[in-house]
N, C-alpha and C positions, 0 to 999 in steps of 0.2 A: 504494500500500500504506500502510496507516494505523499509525503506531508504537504501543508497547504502551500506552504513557500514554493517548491519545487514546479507546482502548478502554474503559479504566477509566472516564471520565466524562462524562456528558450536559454536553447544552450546549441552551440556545434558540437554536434557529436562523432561526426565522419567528412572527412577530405580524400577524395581518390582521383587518380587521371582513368579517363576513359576516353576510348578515338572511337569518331564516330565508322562505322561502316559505309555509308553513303558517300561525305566527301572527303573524310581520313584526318581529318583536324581532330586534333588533343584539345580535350575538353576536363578541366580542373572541375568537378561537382562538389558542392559543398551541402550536406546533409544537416538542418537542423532540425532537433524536436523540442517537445515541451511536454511534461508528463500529463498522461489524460489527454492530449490531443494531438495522437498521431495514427496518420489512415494513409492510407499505399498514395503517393503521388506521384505523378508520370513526370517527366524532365529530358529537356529538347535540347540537342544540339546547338550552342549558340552560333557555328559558324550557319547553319542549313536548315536547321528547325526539326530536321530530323529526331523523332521520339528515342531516344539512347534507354529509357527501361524506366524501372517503378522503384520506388525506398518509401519506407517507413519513417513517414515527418510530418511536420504537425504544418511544413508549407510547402510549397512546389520549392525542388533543392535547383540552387544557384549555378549556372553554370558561365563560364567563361572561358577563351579558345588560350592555351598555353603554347607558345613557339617552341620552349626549350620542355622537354619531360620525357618519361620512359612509358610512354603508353604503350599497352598487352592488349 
């Protein structure tokens, strides 16, 4: 069970590089949540728009294009 403070405020919980498939740009995702309000949301490729996949947050996670990174 999550106390009431915890509720009140986001937190970054995860940072990852992912490249999109469509047009191969390294995309930094940044993952926030907030306890009690997190639901699957989808997050788009900022070079393309391209849908890159679903995470667990309490907002659509941030994405922006990285020139330099080790994207898999």
């Amino acid at each position: 069970m999550s106390n009431p403070y915890s509720a009140n405020y986001s937190y970054l919980d995860d940072t990852f590089h992912q490249k999109c498939p469509e047009c191969g740009k390294c995309n930094r995702v940044e993952v926030v949540k907030q306890d009690g309000h997190n639901e699957p949301e989808e997050y788009w490729c900022a070079g393309c728009g391209h849908e890159l996949g679903r995470q667990r947050a309490s907002n659509t996670p941030r994405t922006s294009i990285v020139d330099d990174c080790d994207c898999s």
